[in-house]
C-alpha atoms as an extended CHARMM CRD file, in Angstrom:
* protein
*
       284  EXT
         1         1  UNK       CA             34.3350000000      104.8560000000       50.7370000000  PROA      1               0.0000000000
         2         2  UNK       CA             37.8490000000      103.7940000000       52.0190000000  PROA      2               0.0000000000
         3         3  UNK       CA             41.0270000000      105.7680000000       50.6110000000  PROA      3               0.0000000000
         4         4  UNK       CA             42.5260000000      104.6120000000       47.1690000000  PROA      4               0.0000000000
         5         5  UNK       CA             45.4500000000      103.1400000000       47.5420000000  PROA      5               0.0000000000
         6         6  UNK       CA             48.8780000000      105.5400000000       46.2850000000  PROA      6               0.0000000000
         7         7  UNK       CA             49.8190000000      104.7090000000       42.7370000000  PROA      7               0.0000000000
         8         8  UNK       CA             53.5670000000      102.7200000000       43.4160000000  PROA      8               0.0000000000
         9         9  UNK       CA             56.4320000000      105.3560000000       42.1890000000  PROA      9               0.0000000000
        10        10  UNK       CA             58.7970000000      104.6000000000       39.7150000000  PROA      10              0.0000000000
        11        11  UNK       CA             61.2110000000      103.8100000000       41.6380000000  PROA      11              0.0000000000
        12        12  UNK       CA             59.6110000000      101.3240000000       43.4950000000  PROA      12              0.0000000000
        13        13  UNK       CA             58.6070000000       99.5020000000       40.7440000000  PROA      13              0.0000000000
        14        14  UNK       CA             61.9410000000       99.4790000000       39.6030000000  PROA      14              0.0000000000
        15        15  UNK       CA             63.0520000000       97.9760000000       42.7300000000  PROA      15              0.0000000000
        16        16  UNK       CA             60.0410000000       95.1880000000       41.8100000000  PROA      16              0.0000000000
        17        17  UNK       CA             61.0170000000       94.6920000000       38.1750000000  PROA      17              0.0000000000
        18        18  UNK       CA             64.7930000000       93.6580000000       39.0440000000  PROA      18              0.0000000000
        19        19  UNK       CA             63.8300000000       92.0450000000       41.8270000000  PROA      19              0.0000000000
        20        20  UNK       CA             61.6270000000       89.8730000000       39.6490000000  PROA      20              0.0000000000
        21        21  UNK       CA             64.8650000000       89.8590000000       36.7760000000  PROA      21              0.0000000000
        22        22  UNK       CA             66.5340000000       88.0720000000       39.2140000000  PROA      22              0.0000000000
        23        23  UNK       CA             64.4680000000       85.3880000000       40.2940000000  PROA      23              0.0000000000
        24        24  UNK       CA             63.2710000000       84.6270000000       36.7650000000  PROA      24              0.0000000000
        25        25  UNK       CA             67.3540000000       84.2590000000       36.3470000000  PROA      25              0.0000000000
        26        26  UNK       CA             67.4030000000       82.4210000000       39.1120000000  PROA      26              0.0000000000
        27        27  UNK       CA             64.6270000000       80.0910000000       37.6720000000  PROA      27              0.0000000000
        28        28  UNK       CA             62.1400000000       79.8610000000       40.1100000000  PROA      28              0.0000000000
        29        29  UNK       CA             58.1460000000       80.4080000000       40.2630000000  PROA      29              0.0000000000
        30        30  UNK       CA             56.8400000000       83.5880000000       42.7770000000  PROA      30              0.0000000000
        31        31  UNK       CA             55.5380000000       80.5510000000       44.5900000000  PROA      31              0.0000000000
        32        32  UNK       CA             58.9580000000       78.6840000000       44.7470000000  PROA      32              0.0000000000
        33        33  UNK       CA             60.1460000000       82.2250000000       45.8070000000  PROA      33              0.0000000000
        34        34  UNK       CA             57.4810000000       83.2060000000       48.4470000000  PROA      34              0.0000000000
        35        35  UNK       CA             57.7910000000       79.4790000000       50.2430000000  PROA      35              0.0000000000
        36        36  UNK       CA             61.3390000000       79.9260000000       51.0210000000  PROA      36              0.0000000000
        37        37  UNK       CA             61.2640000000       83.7150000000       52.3130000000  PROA      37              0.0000000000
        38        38  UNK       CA             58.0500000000       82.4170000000       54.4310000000  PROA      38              0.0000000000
        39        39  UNK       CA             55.4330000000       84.3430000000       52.1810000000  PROA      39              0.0000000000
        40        40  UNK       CA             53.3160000000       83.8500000000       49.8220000000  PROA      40              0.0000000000
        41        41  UNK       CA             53.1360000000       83.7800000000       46.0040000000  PROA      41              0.0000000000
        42        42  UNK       CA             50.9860000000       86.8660000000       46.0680000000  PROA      42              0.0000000000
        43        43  UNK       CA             52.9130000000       88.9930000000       48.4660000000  PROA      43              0.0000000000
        44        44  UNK       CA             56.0080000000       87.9900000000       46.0980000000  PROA      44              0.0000000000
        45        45  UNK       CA             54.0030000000       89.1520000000       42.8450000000  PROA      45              0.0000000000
        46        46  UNK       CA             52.9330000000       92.2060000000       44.8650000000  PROA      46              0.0000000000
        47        47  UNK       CA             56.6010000000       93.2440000000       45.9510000000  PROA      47              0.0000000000
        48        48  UNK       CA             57.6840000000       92.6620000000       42.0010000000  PROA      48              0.0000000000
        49        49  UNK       CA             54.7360000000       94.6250000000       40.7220000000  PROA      49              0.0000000000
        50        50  UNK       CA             55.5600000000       97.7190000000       43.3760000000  PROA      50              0.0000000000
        51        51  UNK       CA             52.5990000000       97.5380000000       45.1670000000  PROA      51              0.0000000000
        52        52  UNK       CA             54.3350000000       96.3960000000       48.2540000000  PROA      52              0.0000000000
        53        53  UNK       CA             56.9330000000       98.0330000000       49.8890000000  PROA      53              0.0000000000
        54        54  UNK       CA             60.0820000000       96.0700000000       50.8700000000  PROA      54              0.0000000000
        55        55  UNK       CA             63.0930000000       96.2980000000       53.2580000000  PROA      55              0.0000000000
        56        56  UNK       CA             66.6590000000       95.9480000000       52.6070000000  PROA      56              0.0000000000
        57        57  UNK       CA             66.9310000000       92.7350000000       54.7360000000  PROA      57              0.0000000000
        58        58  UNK       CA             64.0760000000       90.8610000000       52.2260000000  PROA      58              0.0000000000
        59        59  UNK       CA             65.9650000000       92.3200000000       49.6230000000  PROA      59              0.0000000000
        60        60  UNK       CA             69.1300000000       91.1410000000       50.3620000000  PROA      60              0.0000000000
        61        61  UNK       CA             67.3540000000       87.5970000000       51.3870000000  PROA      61              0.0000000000
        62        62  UNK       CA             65.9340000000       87.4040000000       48.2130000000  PROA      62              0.0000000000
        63        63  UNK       CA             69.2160000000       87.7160000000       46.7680000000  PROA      63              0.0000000000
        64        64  UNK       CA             70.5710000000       85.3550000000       48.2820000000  PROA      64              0.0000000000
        65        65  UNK       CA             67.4770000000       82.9830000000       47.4320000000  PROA      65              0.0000000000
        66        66  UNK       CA             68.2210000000       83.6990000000       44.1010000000  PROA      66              0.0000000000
        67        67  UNK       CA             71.8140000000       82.9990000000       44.4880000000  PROA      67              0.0000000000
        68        68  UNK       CA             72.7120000000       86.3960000000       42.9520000000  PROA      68              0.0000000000
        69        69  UNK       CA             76.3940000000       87.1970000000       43.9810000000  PROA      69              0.0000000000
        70        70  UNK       CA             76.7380000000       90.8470000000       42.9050000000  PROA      70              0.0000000000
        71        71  UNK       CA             76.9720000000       92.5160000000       45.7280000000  PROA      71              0.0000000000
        72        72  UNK       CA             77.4560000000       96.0960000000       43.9860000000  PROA      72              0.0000000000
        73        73  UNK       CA             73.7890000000       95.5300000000       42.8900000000  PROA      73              0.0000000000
        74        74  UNK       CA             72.6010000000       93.7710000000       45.9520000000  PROA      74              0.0000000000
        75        75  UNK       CA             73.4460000000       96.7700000000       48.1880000000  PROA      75              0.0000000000
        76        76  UNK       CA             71.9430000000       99.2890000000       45.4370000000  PROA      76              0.0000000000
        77        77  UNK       CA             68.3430000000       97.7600000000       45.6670000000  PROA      77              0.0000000000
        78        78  UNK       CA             68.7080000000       97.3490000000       49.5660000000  PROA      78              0.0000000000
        79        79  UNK       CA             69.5050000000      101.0710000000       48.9880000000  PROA      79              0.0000000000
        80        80  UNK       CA             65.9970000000      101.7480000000       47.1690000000  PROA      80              0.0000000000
        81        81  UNK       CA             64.3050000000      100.6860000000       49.9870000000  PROA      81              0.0000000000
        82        82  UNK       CA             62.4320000000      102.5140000000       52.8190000000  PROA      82              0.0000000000
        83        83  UNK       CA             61.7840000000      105.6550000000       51.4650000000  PROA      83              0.0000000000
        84        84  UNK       CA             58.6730000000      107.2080000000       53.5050000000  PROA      84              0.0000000000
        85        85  UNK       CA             59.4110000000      111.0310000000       52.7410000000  PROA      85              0.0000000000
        86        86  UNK       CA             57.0310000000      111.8600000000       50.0170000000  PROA      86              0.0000000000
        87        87  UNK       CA             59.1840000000      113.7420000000       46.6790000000  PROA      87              0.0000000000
        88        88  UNK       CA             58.1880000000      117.3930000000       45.9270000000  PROA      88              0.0000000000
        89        89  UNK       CA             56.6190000000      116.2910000000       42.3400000000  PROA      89              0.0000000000
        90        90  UNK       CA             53.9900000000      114.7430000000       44.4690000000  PROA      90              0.0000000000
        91        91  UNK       CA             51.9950000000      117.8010000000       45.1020000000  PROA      91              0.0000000000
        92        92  UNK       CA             51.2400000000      117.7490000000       41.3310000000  PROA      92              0.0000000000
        93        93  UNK       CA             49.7520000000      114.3260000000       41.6190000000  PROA      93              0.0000000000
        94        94  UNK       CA             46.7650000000      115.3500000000       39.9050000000  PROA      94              0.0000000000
        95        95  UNK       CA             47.5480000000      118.2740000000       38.2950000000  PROA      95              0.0000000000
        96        96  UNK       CA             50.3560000000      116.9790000000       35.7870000000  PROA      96              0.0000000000
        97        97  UNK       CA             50.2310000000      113.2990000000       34.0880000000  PROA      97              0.0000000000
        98        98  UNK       CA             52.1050000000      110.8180000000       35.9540000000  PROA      98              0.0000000000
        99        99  UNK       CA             54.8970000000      110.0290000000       33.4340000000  PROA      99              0.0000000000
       100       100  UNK       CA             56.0380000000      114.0890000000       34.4000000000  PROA      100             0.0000000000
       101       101  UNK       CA             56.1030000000      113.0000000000       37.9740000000  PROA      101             0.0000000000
       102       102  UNK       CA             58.5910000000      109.8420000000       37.1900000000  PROA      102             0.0000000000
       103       103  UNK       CA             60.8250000000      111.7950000000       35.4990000000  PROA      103             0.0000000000
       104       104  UNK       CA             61.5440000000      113.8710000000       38.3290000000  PROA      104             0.0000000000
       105       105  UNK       CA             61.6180000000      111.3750000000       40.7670000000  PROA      105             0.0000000000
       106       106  UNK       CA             64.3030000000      109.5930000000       38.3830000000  PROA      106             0.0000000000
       107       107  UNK       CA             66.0990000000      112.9190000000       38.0240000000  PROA      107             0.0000000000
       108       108  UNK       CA             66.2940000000      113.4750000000       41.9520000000  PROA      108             0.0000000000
       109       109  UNK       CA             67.7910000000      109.5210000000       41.8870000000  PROA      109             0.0000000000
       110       110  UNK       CA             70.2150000000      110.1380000000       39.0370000000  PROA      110             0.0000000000
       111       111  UNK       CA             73.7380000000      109.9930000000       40.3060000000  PROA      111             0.0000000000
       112       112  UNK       CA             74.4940000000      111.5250000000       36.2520000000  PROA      112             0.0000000000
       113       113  UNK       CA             72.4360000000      112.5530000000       33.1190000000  PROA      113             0.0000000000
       114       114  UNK       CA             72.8800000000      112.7620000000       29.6090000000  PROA      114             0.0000000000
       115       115  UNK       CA             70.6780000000      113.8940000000       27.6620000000  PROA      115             0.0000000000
       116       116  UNK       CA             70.0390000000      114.6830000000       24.0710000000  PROA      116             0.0000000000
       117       117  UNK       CA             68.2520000000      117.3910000000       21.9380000000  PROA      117             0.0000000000
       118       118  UNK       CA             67.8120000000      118.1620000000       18.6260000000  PROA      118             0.0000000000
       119       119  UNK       CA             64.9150000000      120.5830000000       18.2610000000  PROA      119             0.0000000000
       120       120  UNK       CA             64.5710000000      121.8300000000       21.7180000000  PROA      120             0.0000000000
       121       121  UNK       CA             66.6910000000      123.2950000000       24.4030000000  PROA      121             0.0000000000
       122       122  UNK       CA             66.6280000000      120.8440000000       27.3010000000  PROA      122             0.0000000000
       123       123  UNK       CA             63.8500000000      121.2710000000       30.3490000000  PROA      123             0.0000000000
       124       124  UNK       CA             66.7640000000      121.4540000000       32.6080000000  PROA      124             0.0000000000
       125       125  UNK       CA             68.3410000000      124.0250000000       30.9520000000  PROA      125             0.0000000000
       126       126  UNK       CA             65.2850000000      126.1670000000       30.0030000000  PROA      126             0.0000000000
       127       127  UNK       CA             64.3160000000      129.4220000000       30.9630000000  PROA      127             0.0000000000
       128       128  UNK       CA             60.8530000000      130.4460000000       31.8500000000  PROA      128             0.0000000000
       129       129  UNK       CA             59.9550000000      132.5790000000       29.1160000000  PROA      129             0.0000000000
       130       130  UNK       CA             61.2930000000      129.6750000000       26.7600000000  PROA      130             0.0000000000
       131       131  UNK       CA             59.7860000000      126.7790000000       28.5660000000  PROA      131             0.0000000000
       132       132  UNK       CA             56.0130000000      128.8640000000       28.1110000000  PROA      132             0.0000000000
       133       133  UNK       CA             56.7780000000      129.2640000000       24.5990000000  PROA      133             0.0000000000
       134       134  UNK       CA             57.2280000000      125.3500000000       24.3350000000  PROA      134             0.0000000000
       135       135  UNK       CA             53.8130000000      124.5540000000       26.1400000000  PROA      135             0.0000000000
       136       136  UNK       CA             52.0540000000      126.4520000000       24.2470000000  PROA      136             0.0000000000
       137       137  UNK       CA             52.9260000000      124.7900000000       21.0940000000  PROA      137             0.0000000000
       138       138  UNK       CA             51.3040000000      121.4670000000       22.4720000000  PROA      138             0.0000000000
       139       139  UNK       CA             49.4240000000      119.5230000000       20.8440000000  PROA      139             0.0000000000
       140       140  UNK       CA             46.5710000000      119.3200000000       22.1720000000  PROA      140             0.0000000000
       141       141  UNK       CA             46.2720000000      122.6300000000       23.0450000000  PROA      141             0.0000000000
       142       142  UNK       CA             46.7210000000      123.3040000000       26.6830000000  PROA      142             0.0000000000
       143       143  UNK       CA             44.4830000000      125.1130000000       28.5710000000  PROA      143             0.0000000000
       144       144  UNK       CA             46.5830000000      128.2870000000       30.6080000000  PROA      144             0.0000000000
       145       145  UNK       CA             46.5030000000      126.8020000000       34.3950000000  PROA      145             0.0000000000
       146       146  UNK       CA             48.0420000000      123.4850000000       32.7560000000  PROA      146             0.0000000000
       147       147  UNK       CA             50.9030000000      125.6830000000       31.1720000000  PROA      147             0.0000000000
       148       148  UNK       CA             51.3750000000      127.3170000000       34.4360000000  PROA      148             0.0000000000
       149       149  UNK       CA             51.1040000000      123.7550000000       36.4640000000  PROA      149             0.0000000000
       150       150  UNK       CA             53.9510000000      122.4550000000       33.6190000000  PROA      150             0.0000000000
       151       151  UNK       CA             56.1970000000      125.4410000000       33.5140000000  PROA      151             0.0000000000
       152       152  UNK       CA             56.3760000000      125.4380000000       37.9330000000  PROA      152             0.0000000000
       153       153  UNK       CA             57.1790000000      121.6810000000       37.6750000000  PROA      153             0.0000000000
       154       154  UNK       CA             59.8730000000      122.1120000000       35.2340000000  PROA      154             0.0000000000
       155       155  UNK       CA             61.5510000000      125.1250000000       36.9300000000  PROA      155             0.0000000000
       156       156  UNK       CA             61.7340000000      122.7990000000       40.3890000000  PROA      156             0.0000000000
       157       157  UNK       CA             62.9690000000      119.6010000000       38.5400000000  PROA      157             0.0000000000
       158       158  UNK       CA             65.8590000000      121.7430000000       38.0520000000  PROA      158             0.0000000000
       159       159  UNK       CA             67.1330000000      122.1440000000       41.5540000000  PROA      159             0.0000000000
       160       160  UNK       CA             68.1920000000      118.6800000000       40.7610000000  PROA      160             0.0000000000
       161       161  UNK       CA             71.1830000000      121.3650000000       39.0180000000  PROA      161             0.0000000000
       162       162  UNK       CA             71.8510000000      123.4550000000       42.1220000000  PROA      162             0.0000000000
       163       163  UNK       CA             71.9740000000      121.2250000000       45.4040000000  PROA      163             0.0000000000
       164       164  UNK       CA             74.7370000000      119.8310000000       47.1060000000  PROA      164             0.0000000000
       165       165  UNK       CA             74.8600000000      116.5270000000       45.9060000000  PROA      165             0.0000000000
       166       166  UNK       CA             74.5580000000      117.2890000000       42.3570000000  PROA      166             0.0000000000
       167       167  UNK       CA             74.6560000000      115.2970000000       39.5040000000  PROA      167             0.0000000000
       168       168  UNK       CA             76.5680000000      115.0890000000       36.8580000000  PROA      168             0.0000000000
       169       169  UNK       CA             74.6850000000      116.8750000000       33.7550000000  PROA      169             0.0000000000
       170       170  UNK       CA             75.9460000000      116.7250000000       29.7620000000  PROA      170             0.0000000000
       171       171  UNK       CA             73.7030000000      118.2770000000       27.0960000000  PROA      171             0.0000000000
       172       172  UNK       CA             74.0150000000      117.4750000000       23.6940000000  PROA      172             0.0000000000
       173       173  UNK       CA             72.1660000000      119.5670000000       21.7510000000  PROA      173             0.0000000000
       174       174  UNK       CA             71.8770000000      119.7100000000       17.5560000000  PROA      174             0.0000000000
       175       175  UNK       CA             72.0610000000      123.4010000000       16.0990000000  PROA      175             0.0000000000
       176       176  UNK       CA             68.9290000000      123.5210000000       14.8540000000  PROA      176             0.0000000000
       177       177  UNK       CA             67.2510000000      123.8940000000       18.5230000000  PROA      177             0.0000000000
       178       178  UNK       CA             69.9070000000      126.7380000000       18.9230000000  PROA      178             0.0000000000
       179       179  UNK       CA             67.8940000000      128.7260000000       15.9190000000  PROA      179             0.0000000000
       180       180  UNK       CA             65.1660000000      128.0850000000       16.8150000000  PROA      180             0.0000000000
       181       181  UNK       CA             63.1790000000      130.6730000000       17.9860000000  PROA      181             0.0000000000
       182       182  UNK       CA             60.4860000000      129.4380000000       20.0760000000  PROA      182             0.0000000000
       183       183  UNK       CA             58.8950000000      132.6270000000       21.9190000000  PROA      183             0.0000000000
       184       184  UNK       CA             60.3450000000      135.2560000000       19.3330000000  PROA      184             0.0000000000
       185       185  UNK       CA             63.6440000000      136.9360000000       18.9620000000  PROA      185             0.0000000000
       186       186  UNK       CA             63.8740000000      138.1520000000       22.5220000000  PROA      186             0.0000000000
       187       187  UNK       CA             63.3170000000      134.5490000000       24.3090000000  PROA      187             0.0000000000
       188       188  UNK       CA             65.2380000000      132.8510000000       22.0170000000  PROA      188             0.0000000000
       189       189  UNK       CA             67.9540000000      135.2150000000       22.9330000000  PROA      189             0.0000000000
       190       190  UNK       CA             67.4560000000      135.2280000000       26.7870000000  PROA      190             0.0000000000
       191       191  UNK       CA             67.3910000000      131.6320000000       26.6610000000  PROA      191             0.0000000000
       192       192  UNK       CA             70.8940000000      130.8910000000       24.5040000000  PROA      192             0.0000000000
       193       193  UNK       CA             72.2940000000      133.4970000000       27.4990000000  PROA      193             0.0000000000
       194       194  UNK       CA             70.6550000000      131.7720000000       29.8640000000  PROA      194             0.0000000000
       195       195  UNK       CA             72.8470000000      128.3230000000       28.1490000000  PROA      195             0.0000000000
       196       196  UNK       CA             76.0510000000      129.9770000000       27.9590000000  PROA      196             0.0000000000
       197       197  UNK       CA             75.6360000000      130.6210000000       31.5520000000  PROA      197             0.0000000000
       198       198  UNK       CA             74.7290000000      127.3010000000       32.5600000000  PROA      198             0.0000000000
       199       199  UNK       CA             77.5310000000      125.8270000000       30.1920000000  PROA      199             0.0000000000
       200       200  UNK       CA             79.6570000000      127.3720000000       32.5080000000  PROA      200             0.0000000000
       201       201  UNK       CA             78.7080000000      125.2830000000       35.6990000000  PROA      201             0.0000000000
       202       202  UNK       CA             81.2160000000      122.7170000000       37.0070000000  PROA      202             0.0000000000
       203       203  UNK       CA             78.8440000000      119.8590000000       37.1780000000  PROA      203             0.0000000000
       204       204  UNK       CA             77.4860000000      120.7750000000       33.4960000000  PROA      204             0.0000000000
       205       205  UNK       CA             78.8250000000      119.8980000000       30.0830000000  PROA      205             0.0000000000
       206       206  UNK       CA             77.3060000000      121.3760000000       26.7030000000  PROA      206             0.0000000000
       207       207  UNK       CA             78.2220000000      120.0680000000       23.3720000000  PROA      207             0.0000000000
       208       208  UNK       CA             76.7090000000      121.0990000000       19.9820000000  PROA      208             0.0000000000
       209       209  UNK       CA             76.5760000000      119.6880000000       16.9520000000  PROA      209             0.0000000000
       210       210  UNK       CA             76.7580000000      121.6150000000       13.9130000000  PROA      210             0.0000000000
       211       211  UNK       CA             74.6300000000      121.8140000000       10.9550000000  PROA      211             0.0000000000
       212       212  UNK       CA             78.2900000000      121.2440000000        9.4210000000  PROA      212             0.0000000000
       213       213  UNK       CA             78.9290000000      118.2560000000       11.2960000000  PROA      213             0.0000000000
       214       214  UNK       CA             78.9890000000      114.5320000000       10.4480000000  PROA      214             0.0000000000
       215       215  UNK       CA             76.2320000000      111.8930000000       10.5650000000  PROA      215             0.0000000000
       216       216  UNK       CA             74.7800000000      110.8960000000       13.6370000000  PROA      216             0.0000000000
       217       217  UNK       CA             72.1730000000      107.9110000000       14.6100000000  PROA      217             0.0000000000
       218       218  UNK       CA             69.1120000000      109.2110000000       15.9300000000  PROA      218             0.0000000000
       219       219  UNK       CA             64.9970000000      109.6060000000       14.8080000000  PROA      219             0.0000000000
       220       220  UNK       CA             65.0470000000      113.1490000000       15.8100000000  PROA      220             0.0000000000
       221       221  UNK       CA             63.2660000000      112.4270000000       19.7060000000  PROA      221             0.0000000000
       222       222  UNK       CA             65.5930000000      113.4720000000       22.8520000000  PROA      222             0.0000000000
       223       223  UNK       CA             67.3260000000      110.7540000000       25.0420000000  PROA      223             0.0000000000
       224       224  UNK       CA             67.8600000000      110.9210000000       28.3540000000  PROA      224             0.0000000000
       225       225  UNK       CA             69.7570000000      108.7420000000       30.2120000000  PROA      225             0.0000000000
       226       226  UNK       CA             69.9360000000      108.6210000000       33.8400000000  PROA      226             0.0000000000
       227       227  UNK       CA             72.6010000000      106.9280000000       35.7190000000  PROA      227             0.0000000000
       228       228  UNK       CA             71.9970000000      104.8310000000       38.7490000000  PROA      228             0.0000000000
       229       229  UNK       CA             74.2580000000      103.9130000000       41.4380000000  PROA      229             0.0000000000
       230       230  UNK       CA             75.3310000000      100.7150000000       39.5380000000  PROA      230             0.0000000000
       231       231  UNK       CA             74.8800000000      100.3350000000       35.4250000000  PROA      231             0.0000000000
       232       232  UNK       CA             72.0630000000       97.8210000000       35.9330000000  PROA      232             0.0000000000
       233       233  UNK       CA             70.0910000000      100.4870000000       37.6150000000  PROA      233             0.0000000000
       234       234  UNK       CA             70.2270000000      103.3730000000       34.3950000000  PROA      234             0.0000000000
       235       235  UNK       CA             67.3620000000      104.1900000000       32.9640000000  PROA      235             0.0000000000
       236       236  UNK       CA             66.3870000000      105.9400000000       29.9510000000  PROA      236             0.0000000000
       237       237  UNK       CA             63.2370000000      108.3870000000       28.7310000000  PROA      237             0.0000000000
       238       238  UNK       CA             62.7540000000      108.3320000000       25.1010000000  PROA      238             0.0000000000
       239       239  UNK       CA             61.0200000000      111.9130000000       24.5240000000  PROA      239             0.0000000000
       240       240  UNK       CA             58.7910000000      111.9250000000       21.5330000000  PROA      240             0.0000000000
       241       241  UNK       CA             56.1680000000      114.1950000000       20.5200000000  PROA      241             0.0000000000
       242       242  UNK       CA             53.6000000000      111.7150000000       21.3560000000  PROA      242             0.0000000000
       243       243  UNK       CA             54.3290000000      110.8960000000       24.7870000000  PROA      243             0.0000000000
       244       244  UNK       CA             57.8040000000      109.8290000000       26.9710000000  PROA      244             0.0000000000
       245       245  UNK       CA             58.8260000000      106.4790000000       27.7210000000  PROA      245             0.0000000000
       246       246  UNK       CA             60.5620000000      105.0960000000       30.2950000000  PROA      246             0.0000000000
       247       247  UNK       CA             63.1370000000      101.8700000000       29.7680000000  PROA      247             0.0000000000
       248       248  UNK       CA             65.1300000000       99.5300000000       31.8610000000  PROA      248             0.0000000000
       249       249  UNK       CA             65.7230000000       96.4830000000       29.4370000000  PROA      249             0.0000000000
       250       250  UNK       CA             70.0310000000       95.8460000000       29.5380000000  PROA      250             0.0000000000
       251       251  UNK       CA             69.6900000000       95.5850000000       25.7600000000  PROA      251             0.0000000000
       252       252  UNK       CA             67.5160000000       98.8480000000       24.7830000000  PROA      252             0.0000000000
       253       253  UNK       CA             70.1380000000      100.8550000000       27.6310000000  PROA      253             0.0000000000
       254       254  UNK       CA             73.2510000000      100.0600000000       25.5380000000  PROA      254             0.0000000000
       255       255  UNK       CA             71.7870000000      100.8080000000       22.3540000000  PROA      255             0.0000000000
       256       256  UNK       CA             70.6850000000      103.8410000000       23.9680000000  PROA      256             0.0000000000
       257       257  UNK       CA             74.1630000000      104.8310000000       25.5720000000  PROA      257             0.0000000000
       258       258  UNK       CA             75.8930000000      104.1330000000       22.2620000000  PROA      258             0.0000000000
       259       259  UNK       CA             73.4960000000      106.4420000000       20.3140000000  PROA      259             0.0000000000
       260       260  UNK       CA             74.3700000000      109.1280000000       22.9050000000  PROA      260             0.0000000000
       261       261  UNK       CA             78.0850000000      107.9290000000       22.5800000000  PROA      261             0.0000000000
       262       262  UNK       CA             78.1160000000      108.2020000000       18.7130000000  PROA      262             0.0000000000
       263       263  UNK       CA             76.6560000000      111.8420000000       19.0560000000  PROA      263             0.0000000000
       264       264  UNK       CA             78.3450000000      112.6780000000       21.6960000000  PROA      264             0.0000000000
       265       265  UNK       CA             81.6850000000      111.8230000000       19.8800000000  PROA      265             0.0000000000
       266       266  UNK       CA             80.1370000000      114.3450000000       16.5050000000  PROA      266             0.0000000000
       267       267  UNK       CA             79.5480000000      116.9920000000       18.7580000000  PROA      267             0.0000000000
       268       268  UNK       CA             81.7680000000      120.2830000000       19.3000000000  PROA      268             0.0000000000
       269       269  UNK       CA             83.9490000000      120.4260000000       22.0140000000  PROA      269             0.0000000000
       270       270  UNK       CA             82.5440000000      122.2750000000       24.8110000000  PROA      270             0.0000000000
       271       271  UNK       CA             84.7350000000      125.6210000000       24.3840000000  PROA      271             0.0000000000
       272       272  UNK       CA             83.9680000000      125.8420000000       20.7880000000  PROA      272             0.0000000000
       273       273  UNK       CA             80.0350000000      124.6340000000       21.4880000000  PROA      273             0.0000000000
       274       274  UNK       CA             80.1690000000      127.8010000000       23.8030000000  PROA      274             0.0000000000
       275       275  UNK       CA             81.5770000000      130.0250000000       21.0150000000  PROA      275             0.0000000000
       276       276  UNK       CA             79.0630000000      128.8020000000       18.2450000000  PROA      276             0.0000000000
       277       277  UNK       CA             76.4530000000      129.5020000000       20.9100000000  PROA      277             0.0000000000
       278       278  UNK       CA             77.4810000000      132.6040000000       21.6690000000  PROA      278             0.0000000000
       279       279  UNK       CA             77.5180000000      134.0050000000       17.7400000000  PROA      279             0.0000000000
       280       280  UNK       CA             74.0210000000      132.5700000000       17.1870000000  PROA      280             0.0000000000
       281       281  UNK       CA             72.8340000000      134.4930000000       20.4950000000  PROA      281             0.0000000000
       282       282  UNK       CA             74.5710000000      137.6480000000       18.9870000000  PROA      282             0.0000000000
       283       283  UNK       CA             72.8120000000      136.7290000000       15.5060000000  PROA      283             0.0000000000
       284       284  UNK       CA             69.4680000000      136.5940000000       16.8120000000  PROA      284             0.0000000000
């Protein structure tokens, strides 16, 4: 039996999906397309699905096929090209569903990240101990080896925090996942330490906002926005309890960066986020 083929990453078929944005802009058929790059209308539909790898000269040719003249976003697709080293989150390939995989490929892509939280403590941000506690609240129940299999993949996606070209990171998190005590008294405690600490990070920003506070627009699910290295390339997981999903539509990322905006904008300032945090870990 020959090899299955790899599953395209997420990034790749983000690199297919605008490619295909801009020749449906551009009005023209895959065929149209493929006849004046010399190929055909399959190995077009085969780049846009990510199935096909592509380099950053038949990017920018396509480009200019499609008369785009942004050259910001040009260069930033050419850039998403040629990757052959395979991402650490691929060893859990089939261990962990695939979705868990994209968001840490996205994460080690993000040049910033916002994210939001209103019942839990962000992955990023979580301890161990904490991040167990979570698991095993899933529904359905999992099984102890996939608990183990979720808690190491968590704990590496946030290296993403430590290395030298990191990102950006702002948490905004509700006060209710602050009391809540996931774990018992002594987790919930390690893990509001473990924030403070983390609060206190140059490249990270935590904001609270209080049971106290104003009004804010959201269903209750995190958001997590991901920037990319132009505003056309963000993308966004919507974290429910059901399952996450990714987006990449320009209309469903601003609505998305204004909810985070209009929370944002509720929230504590970070000095006085770190002093409500602190009395709630000396409460618990």
């Amino acid at each position: 039996m020959p090899p299955s083929t790899p599953l395209p990453t997420i990034r790749r078929r983000r690199l297919g999906a605008e490619l295909r944005r801009l020749r449906e802009r551009a009005d023209m058929s895959a065929t149209e397309a493929g006849a004046l790059l010399g190929a055909t209308q399959s190995r077009i539909s085969n780049i846009e699905a990510g199935r096909y790898g592509v380099s950053a000269d038949r990017v920018r040719a396509l480009a200019r096929i499609y008369d785009c003249s942004d050259q910001a976003l040009i260069e930033a697709l050419a850039g998403m090209t040629g990757e052959r080293k395979r991402g650490w989150w691929e060893e859990y390939r089939e261990l962990l569903p695939a979705s868990l995989l994209d968001l840490a490929e996205v994460e080690h892509h993000a040049t910033a990240i916002r994210v939001s939280q209103v019942i839990n403590i962000p992955g990023l941000l979580q301890t161990t101990d904490y991040a167990r506690a979570i698991f095993r609240e899933a529904v359905p129940e999992l099984v102890p080896h996939e608990v183990e299999h979720r808690i190491s993949h968590r704990i590496k996606r946030q290296a993403v925090l430590y290395r030298k070209t990191q990102p950006a990171y702002t948490a905004i998190i509700h006060e209710a996942a602050l009391r809540m005590q996931f774990g018992g008294t002594a987790v919930t405690k390690s893990q509001l330490k473990h924030l403070l600490a983390m609060s206190e990070r140059e490249n990270i920003t935590v904001v609270v906002i209080p049971f106290d506070g104003t009004s804010f627009p959201s269903a209750g699910h995190g958001i997590d926005c991901f920037r990319g290295t132009v505003p056309q390339l963000d993308t966004v997981l919507l974290d429910t309890a059901h399952n996450g999903t990714f987006i990449d539509a320009s209309a469903q990322l601003d609505r998305c960066r204004l909810v985070l905006d209009r929370m944002e904008s509720v929230a504590l300032k970070p000095d006085l986020s770190r002093d409500l945090i602190h009395g709630i870990a000396q409460n618990v």
